[in-house]
MIBA-912101 format. One record per residue: chain; x, y, z of N, C-alpha, C in turn; residue in one letter. Coordinates in nm, 3 decimals. Example, Ala and Ser with C-alpha at 12.3 -4.5 7.8 and 13.67 -1.06 7.14 Angstrom:
<zavexs>
+----+---------+---------+---------+---------+---------+---------+---------+---------+---------+----+
: ch :    n_xx :    n_yy :    n_zz :   ca_xx :   ca_yy :   ca_zz :    c_xx :    c_yy :    c_zz : aa :
+----+---------+---------+---------+---------+---------+---------+---------+---------+---------+----+
:  A :   1.319 :  -0.569 :   0.780 :   1.230 :  -0.450 :   0.780 :   1.320 :  -0.330 :   0.780 :  a :
:  A :   1.285 :  -0.225 :   0.708 :   1.367 :  -0.106 :   0.714 :   1.290 :   0.003 :   0.787 :  s :
+----+---------+---------+---------+---------+---------+---------+---------+---------+---------+----+
</zavexs>
This chain:
<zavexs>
+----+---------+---------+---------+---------+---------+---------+---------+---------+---------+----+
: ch :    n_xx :    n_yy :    n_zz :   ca_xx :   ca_yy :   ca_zz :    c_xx :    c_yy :    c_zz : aa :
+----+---------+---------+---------+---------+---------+---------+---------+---------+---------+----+
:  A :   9.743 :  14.374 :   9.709 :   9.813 :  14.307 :   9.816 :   9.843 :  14.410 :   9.924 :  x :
:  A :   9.788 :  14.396 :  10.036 :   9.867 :  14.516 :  10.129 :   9.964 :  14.440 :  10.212 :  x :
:  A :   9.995 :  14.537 :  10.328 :  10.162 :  14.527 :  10.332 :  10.206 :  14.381 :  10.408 :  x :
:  A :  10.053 :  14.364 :  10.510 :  10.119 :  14.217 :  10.549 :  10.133 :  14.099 :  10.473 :  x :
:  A :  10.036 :  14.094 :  10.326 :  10.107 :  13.999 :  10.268 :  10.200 :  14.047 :  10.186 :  x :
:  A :  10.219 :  14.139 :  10.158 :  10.347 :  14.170 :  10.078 :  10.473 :  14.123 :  10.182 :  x :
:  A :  10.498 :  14.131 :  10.313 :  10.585 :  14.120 :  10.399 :  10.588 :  13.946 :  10.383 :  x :
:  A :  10.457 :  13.865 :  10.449 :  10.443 :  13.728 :  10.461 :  10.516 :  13.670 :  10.286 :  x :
:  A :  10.428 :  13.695 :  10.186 :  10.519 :  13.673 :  10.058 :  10.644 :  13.697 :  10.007 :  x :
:  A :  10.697 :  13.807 :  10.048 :  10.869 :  13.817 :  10.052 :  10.943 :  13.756 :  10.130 :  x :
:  A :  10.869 :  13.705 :  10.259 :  10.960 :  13.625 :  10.343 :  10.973 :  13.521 :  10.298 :  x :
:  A :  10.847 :  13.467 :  10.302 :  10.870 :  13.327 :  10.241 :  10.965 :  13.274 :  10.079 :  x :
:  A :  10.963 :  13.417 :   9.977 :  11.033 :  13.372 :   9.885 :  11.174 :  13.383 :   9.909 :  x :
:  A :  11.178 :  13.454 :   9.987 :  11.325 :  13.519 :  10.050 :  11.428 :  13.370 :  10.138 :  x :
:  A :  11.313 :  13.397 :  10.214 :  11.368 :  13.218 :  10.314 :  11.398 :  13.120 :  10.161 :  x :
:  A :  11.321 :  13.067 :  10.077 :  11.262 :  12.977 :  10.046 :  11.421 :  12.983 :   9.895 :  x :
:  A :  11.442 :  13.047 :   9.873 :  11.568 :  13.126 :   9.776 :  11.691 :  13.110 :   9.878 :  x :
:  A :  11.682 :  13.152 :   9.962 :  11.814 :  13.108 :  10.091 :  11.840 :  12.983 :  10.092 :  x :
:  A :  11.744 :  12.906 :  10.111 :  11.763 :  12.795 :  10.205 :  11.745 :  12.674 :  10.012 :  x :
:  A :  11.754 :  12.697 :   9.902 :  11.761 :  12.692 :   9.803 :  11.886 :  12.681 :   9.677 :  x :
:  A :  11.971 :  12.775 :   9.743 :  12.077 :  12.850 :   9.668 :  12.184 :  12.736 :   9.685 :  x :
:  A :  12.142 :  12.675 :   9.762 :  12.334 :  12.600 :   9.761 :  12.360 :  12.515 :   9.884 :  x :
:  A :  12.259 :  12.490 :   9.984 :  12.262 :  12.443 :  10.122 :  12.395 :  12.296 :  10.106 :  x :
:  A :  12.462 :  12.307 :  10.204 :  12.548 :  12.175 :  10.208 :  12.535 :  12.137 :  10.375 :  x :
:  A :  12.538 :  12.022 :  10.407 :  12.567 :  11.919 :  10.554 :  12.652 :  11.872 :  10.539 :  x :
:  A :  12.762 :  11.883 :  10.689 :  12.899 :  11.793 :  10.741 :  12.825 :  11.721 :  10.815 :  x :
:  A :  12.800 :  11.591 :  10.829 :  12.741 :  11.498 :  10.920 :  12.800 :  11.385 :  10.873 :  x :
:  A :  12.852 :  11.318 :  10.938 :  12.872 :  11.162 :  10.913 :  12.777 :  11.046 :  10.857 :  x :
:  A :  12.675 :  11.139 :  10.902 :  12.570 :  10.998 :  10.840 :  12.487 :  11.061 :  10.691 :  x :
:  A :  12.578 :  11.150 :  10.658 :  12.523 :  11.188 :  10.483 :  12.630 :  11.141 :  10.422 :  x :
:  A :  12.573 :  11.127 :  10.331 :  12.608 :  11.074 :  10.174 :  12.685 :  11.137 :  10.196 :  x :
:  A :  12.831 :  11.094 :  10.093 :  12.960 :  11.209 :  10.082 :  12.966 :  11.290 :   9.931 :  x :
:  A :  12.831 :  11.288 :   9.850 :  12.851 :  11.362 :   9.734 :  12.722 :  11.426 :   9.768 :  x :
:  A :  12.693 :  11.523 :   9.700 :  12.609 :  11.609 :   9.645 :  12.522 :  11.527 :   9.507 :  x :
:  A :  12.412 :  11.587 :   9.515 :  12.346 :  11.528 :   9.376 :  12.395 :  11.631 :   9.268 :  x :
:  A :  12.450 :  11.584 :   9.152 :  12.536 :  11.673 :   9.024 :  12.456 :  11.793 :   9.035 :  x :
:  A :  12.520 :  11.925 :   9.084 :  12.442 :  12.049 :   9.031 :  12.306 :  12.083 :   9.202 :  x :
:  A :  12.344 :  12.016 :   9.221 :  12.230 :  12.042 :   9.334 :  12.215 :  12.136 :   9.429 :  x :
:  A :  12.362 :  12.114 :   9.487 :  12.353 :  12.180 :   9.656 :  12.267 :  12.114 :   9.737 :  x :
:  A :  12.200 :  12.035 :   9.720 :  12.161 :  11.971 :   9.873 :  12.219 :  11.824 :   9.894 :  x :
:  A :  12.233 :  11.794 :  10.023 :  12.263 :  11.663 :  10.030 :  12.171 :  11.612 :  10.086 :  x :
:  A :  12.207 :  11.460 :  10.025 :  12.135 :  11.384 :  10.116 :  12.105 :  11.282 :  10.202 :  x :
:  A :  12.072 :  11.168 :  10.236 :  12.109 :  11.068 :  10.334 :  11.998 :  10.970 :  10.350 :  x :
:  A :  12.087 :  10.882 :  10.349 :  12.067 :  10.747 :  10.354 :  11.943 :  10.704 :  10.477 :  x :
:  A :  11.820 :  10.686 :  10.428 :  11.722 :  10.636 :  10.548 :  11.630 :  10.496 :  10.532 :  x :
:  A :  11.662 :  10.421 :  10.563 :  11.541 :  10.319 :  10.521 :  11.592 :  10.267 :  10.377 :  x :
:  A :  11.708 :  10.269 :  10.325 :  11.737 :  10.202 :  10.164 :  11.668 :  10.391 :  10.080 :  x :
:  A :  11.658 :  10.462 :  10.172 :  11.613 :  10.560 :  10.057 :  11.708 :  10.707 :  10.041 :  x :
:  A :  11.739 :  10.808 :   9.947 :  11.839 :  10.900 :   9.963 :  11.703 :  10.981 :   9.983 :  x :
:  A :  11.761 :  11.045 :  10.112 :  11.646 :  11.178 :  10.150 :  11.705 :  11.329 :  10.136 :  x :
:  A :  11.653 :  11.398 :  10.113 :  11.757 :  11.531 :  10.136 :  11.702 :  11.582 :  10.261 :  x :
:  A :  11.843 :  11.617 :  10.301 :  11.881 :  11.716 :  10.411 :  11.775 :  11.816 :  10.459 :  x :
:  A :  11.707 :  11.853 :  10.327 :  11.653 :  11.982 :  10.369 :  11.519 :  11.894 :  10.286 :  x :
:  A :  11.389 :  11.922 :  10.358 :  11.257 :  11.891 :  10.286 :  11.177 :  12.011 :  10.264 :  x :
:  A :  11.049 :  11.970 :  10.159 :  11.005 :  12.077 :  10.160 :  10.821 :  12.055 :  10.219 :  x :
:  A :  10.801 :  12.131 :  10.317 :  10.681 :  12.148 :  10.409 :  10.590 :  12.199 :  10.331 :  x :
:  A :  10.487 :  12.111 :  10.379 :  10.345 :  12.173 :  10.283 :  10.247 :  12.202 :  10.373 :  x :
:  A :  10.255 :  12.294 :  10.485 :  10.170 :  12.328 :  10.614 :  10.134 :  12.472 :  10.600 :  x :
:  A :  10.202 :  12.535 :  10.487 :  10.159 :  12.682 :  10.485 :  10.208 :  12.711 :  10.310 :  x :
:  A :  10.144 :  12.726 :  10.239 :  10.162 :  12.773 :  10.049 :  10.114 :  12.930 :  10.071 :  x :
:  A :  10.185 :  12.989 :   9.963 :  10.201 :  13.096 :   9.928 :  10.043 :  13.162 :   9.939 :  x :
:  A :   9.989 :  13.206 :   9.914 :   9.828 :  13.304 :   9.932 :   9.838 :  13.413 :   9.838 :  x :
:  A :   9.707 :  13.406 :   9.788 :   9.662 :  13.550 :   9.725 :   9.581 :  13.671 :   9.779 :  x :
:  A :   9.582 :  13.759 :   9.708 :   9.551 :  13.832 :   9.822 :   9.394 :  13.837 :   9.815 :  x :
:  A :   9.335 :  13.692 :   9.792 :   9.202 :  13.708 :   9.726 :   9.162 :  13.620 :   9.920 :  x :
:  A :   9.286 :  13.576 :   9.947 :   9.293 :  13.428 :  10.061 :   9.270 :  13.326 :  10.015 :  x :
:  A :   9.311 :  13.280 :   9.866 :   9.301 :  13.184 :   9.795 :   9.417 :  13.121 :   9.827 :  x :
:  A :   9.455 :  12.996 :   9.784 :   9.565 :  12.945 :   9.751 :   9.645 :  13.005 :   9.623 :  x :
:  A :   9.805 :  13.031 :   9.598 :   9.835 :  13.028 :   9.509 :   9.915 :  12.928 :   9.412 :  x :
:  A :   9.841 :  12.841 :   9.373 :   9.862 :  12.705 :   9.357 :   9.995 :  12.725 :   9.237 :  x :
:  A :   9.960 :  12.828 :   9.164 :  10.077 :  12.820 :   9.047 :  10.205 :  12.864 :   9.127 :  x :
:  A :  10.191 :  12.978 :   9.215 :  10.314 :  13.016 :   9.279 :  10.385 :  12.868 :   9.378 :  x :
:  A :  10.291 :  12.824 :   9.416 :  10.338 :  12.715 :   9.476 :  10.399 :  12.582 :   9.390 :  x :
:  A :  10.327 :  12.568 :   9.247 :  10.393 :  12.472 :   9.178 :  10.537 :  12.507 :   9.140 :  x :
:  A :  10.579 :  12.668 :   9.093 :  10.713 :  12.706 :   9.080 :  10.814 :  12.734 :   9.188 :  x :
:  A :  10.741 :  12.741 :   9.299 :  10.829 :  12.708 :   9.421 :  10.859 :  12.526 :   9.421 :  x :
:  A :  10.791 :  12.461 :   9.399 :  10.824 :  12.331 :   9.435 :  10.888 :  12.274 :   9.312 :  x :
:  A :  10.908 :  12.309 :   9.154 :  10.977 :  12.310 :   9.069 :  11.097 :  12.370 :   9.118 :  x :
:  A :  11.132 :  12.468 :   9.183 :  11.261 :  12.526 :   9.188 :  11.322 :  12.394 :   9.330 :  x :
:  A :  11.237 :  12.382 :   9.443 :  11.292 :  12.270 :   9.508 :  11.364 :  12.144 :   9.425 :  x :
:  A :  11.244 :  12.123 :   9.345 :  11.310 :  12.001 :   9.280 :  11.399 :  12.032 :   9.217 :  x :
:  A :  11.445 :  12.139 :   9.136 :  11.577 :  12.168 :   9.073 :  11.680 :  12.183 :   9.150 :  x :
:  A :  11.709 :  12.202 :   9.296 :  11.781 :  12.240 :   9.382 :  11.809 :  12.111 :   9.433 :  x :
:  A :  11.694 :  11.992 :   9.422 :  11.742 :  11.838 :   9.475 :  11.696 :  11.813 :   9.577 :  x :
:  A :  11.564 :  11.906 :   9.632 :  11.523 :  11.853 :   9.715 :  11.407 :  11.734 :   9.717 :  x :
:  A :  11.411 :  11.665 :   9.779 :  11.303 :  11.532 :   9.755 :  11.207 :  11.481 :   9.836 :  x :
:  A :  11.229 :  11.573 :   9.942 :  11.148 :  11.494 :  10.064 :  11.024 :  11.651 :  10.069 :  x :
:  A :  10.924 :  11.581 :  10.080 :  10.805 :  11.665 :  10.042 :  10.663 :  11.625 :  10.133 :  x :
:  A :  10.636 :  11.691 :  10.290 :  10.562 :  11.666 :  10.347 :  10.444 :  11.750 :  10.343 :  x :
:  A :  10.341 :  11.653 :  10.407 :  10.180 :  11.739 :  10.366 :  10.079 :  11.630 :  10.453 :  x :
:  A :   9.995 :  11.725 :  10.457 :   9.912 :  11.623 :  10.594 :   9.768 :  11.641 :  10.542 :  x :
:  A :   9.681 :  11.588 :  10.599 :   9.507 :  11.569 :  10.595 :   9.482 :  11.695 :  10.621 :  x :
:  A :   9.480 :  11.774 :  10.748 :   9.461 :  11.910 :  10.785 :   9.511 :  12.029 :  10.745 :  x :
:  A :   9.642 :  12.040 :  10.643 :   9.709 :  12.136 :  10.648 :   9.590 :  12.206 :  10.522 :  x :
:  A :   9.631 :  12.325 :  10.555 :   9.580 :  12.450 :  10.415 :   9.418 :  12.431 :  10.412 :  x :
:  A :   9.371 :  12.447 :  10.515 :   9.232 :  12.409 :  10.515 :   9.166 :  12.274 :  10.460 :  x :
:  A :   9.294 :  12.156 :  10.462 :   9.267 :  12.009 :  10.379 :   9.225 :  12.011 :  10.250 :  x :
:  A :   9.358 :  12.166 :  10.181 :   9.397 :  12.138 :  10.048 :   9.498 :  12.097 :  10.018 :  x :
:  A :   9.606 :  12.076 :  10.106 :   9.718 :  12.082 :  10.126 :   9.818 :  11.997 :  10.063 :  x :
:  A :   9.678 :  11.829 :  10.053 :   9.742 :  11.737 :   9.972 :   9.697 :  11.707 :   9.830 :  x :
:  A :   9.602 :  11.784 :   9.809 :   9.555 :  11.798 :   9.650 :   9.648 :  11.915 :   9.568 :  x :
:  A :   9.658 :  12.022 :   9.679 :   9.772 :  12.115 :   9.554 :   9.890 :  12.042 :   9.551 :  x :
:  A :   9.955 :  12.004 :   9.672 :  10.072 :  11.903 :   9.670 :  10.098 :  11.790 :   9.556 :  x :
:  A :  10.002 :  11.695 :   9.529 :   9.976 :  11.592 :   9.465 :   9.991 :  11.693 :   9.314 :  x :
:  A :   9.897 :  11.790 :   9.247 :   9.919 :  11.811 :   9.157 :  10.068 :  11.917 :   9.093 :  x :
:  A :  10.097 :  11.983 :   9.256 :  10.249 :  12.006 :   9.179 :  10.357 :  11.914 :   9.206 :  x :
:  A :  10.360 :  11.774 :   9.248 :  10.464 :  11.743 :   9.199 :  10.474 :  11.618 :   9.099 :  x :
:  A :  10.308 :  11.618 :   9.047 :  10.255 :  11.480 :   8.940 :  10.344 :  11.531 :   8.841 :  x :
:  A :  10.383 :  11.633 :   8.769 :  10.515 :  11.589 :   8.635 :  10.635 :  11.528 :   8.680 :  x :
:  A :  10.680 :  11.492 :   8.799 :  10.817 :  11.439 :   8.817 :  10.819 :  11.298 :   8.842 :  x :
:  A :  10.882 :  11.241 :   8.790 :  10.921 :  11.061 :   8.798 :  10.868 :  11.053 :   8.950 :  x :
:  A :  10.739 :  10.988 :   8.997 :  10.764 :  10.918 :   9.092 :  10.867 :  10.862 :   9.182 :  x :
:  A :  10.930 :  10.820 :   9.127 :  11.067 :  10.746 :   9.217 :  11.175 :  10.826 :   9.256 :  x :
:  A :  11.156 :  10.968 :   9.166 :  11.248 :  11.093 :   9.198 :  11.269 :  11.163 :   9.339 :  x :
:  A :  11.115 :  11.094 :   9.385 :  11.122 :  11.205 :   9.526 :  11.042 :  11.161 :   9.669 :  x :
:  A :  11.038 :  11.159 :   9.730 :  10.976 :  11.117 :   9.894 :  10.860 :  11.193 :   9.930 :  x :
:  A :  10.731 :  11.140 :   9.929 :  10.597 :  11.150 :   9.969 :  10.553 :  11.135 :  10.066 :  x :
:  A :  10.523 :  11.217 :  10.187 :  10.491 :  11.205 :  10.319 :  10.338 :  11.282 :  10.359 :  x :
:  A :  10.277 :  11.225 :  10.420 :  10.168 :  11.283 :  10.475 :  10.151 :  11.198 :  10.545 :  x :
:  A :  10.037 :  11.244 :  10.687 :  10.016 :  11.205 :  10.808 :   9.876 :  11.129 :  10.835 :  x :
:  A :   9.790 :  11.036 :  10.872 :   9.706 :  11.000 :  10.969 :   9.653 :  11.046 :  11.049 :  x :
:  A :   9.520 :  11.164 :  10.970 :   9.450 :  11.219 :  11.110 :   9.365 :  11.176 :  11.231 :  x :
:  A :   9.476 :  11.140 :  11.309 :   9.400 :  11.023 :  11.404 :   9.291 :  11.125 :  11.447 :  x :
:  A :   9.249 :  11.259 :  11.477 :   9.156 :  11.282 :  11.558 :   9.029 :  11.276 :  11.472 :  x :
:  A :   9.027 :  11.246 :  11.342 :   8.891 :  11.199 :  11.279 :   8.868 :  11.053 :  11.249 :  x :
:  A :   8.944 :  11.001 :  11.313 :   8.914 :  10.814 :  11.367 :   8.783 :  10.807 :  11.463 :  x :
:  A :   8.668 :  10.760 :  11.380 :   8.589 :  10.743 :  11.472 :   8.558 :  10.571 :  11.442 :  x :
:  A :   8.590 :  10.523 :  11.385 :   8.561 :  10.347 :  11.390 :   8.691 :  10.260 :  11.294 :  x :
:  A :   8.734 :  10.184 :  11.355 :   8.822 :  10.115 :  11.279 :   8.859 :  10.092 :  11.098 :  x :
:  A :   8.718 :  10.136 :  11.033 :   8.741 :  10.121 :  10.891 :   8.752 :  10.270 :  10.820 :  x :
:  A :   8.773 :  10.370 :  10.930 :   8.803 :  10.491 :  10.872 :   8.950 :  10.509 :  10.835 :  x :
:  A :   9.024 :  10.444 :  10.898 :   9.171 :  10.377 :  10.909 :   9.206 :  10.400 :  10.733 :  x :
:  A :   9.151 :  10.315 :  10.665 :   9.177 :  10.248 :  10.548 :   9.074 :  10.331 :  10.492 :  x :
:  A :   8.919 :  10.403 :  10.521 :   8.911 :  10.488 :  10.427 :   8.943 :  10.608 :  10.377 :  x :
:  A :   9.023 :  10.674 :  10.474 :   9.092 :  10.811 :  10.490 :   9.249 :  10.783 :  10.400 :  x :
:  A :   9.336 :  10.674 :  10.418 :   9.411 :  10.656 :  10.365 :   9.376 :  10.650 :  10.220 :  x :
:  A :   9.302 :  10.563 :  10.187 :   9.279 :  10.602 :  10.045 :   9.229 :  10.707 :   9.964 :  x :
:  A :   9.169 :  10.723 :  10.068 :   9.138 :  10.925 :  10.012 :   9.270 :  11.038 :  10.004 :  x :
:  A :   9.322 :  10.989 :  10.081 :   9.468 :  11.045 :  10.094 :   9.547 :  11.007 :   9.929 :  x :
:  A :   9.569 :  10.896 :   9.921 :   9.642 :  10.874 :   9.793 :   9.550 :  10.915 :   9.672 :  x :
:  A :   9.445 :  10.936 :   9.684 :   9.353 :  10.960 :   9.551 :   9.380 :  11.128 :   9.549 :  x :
:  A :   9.378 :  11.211 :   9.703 :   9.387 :  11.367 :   9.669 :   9.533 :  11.375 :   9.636 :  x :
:  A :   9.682 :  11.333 :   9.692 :   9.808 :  11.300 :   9.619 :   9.860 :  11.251 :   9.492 :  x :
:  A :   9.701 :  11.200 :   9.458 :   9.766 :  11.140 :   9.297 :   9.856 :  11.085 :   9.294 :  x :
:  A :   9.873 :  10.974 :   9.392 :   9.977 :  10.857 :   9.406 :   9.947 :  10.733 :   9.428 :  x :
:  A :  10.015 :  10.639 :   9.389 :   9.952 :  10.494 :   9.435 :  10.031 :  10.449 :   9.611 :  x :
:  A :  10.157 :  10.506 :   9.660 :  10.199 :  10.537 :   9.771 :  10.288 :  10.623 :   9.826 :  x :
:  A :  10.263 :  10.606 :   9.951 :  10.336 :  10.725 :  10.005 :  10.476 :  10.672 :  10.069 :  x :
:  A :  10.579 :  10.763 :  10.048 :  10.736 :  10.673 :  10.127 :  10.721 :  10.715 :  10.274 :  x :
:  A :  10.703 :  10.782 :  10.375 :  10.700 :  10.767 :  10.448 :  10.514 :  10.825 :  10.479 :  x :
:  A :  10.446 :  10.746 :  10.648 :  10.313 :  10.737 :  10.687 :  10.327 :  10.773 :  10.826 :  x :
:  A :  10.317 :  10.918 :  10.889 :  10.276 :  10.934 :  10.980 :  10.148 :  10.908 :  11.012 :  x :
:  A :  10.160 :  10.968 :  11.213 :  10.034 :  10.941 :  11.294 :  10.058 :  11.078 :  11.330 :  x :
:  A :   9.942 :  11.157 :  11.308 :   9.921 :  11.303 :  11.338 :   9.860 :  11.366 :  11.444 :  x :
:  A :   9.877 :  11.413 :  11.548 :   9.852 :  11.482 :  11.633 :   9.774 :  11.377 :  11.753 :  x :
:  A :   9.903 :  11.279 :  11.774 :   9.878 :  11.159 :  11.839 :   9.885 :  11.230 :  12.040 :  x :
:  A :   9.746 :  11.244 :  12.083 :   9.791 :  11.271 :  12.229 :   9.651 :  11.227 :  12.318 :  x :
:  A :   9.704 :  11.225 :  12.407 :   9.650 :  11.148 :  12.512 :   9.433 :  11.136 :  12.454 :  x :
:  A :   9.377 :  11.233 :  12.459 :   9.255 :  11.247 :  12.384 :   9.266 :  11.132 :  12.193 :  x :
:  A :   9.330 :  11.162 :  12.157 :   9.336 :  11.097 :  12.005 :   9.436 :  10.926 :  12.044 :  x :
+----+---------+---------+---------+---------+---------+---------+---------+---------+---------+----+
</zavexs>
């Protein structure tokens, strides 16, 4: 490992341990308890409890091979979930469009209903109306889910 990923990898476990340890929100529109043992809160969206704090799947840990480090990333997202976090985003493009297959397989041991599944709609590879519905299902097949709680539109601009 030389020093810039040694630097990029300590930050991120460093941030990722911070923002981990105990996070609490004063907001009126959160929940007024904590989940038992958690430290995060969370809030009420759509009939669903979201936490405060989510966890982004646009950049995973790396080896120093420039691989993914899929195990480091499953025990980072095990320690999220022990901390209570639930809201867990990931898109078509991210991680070279691995982003939702490592995703999908680290968080397939946890109850489904435990946690909030988000990924996006790459509108800029819409080239005919039935790509719509075949990209989506490719989406839930690399997530290893039957759905997702929330469905963005990704990199929606004037061209897309």
């Amino acid at each position: 490992m030389d020093r810039r990923d040694f630097i990029k990898n300590s930050l991120l476990f460093t941030t990722g341990a911070v923002l981990l340890s105990g996070c609490t929100f004063n907001n009126k529109n959160v929940s007024t308890g904590l989940k038992p043992g958690s430290g995060i809160t969370t809030a009420k969206f759509k009939g669903l409890d979201v936490s405060m704090l989510g966890y982004g799947c646009m950049r995973m840990p790396m080896k120093p091979t420039g691989e993914i480090d899929e195990e480091l990333n499953r025990k980072m997202v095990e320690r999220a979930m022990a901390a209570g976090v639930n809201y867990y985003d990931t898109a078509y493009m991210y991680m070279g469009g691995k982003s939702e297959e490592i995703t999908g397989r680290a968080v397939k041991p946890y109850d489904r209903a435990s946690f909030n599944l988000t990924t996006k709609m790459p509108v800029m590879m819409l080239e005919k109306e039935e790509d719509v519905e075949r990209i989506f299902n490719e989406q839930l097949k690399r997530c290893q889910t039957e759905y997702f709680d929330f469905y963005l539109v990704h990199c929606l601009n004037k061209r897309n």
